[in-house]
C-alpha positions as CSV (number, residue, x, y, z in Angstrom):
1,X,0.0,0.0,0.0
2,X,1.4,3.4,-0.4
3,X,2.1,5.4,2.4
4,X,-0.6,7.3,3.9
5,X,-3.3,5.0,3.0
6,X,-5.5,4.4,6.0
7,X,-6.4,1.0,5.4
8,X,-2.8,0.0,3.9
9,X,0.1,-1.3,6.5
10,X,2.8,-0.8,3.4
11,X,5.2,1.9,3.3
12,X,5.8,2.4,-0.4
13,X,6.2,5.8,-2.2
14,X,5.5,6.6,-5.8
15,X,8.9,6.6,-6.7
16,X,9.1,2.7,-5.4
17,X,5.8,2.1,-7.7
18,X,7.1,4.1,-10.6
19,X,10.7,1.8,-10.1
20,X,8.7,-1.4,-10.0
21,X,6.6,-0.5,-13.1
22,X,9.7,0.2,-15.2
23,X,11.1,-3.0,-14.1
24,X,8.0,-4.5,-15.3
25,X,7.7,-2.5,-18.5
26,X,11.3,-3.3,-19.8
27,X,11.3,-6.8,-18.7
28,X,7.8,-7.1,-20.8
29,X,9.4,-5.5,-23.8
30,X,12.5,-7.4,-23.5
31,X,10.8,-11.0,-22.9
32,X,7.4,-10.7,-25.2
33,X,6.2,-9.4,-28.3
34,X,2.3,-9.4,-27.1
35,X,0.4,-6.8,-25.7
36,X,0.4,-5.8,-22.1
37,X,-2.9,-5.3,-20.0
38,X,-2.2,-3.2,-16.7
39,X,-5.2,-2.9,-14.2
40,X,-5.4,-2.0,-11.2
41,X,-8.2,-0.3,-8.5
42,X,-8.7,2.3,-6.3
43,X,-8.1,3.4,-2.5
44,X,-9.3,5.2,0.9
45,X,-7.5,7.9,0.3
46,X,-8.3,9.7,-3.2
47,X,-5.3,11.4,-3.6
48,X,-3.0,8.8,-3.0
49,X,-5.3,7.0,-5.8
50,X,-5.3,9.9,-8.2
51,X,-1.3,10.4,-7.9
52,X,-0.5,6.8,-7.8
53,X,-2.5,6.5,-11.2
54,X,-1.0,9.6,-12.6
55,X,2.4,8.2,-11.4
56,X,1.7,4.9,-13.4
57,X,0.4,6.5,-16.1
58,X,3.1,8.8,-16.9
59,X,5.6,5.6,-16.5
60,X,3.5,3.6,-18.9
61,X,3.8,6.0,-21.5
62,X,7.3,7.3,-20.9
63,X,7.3,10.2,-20.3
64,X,10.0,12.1,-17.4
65,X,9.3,11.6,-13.8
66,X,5.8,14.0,-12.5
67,X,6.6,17.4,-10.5
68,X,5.4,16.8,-6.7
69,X,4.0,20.3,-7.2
70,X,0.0,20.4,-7.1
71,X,-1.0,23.7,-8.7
72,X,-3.5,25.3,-6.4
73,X,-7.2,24.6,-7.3
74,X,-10.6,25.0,-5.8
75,X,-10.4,21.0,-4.8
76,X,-6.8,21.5,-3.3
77,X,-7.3,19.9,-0.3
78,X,-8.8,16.6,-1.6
79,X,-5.6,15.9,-3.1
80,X,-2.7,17.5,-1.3
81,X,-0.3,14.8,-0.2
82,X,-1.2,12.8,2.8
């Protein structure tokens, strides 16, 4: 679970997810020619969900590592960091 999750005992960041996913990722591309199917589900905690997703996202496609910066917004504190 990442850290901060109320119902998680794990202690993972997104920068432990994002590393895991790349590992996953290159060892796909490297071992298989087929398509990959990623799915995954939500949390307690609905920022942790939105960044983790965003986070996964952005390492699926390949693009660089997101900003921990959260622009403010009228739903700020729905999604500031836990």
């Amino acid at each position: 679970a990442l850290a901060g999750d109320p119902r998680g005992v794990g202690n993972l960041t997104l920068k432990s997810f994002e590393h895991c996913m790349g590992i996953l990722l290159k060892s796909f591309r490297t071992l298989s020619r087929s398509k990959l199917l990623i799915l995954g589900s939500g949390g307690y905690h609905q920022g942790n969900c939105a960044r983790s997703w965003a986070t996964m996202l952005n390492t699926i496609i390949g693009n660089p590592p997101l900003s921990n910066d959260i622009p403010e917004h009228d739903n700020f504190s729905a999604y500031y960091p836990s």
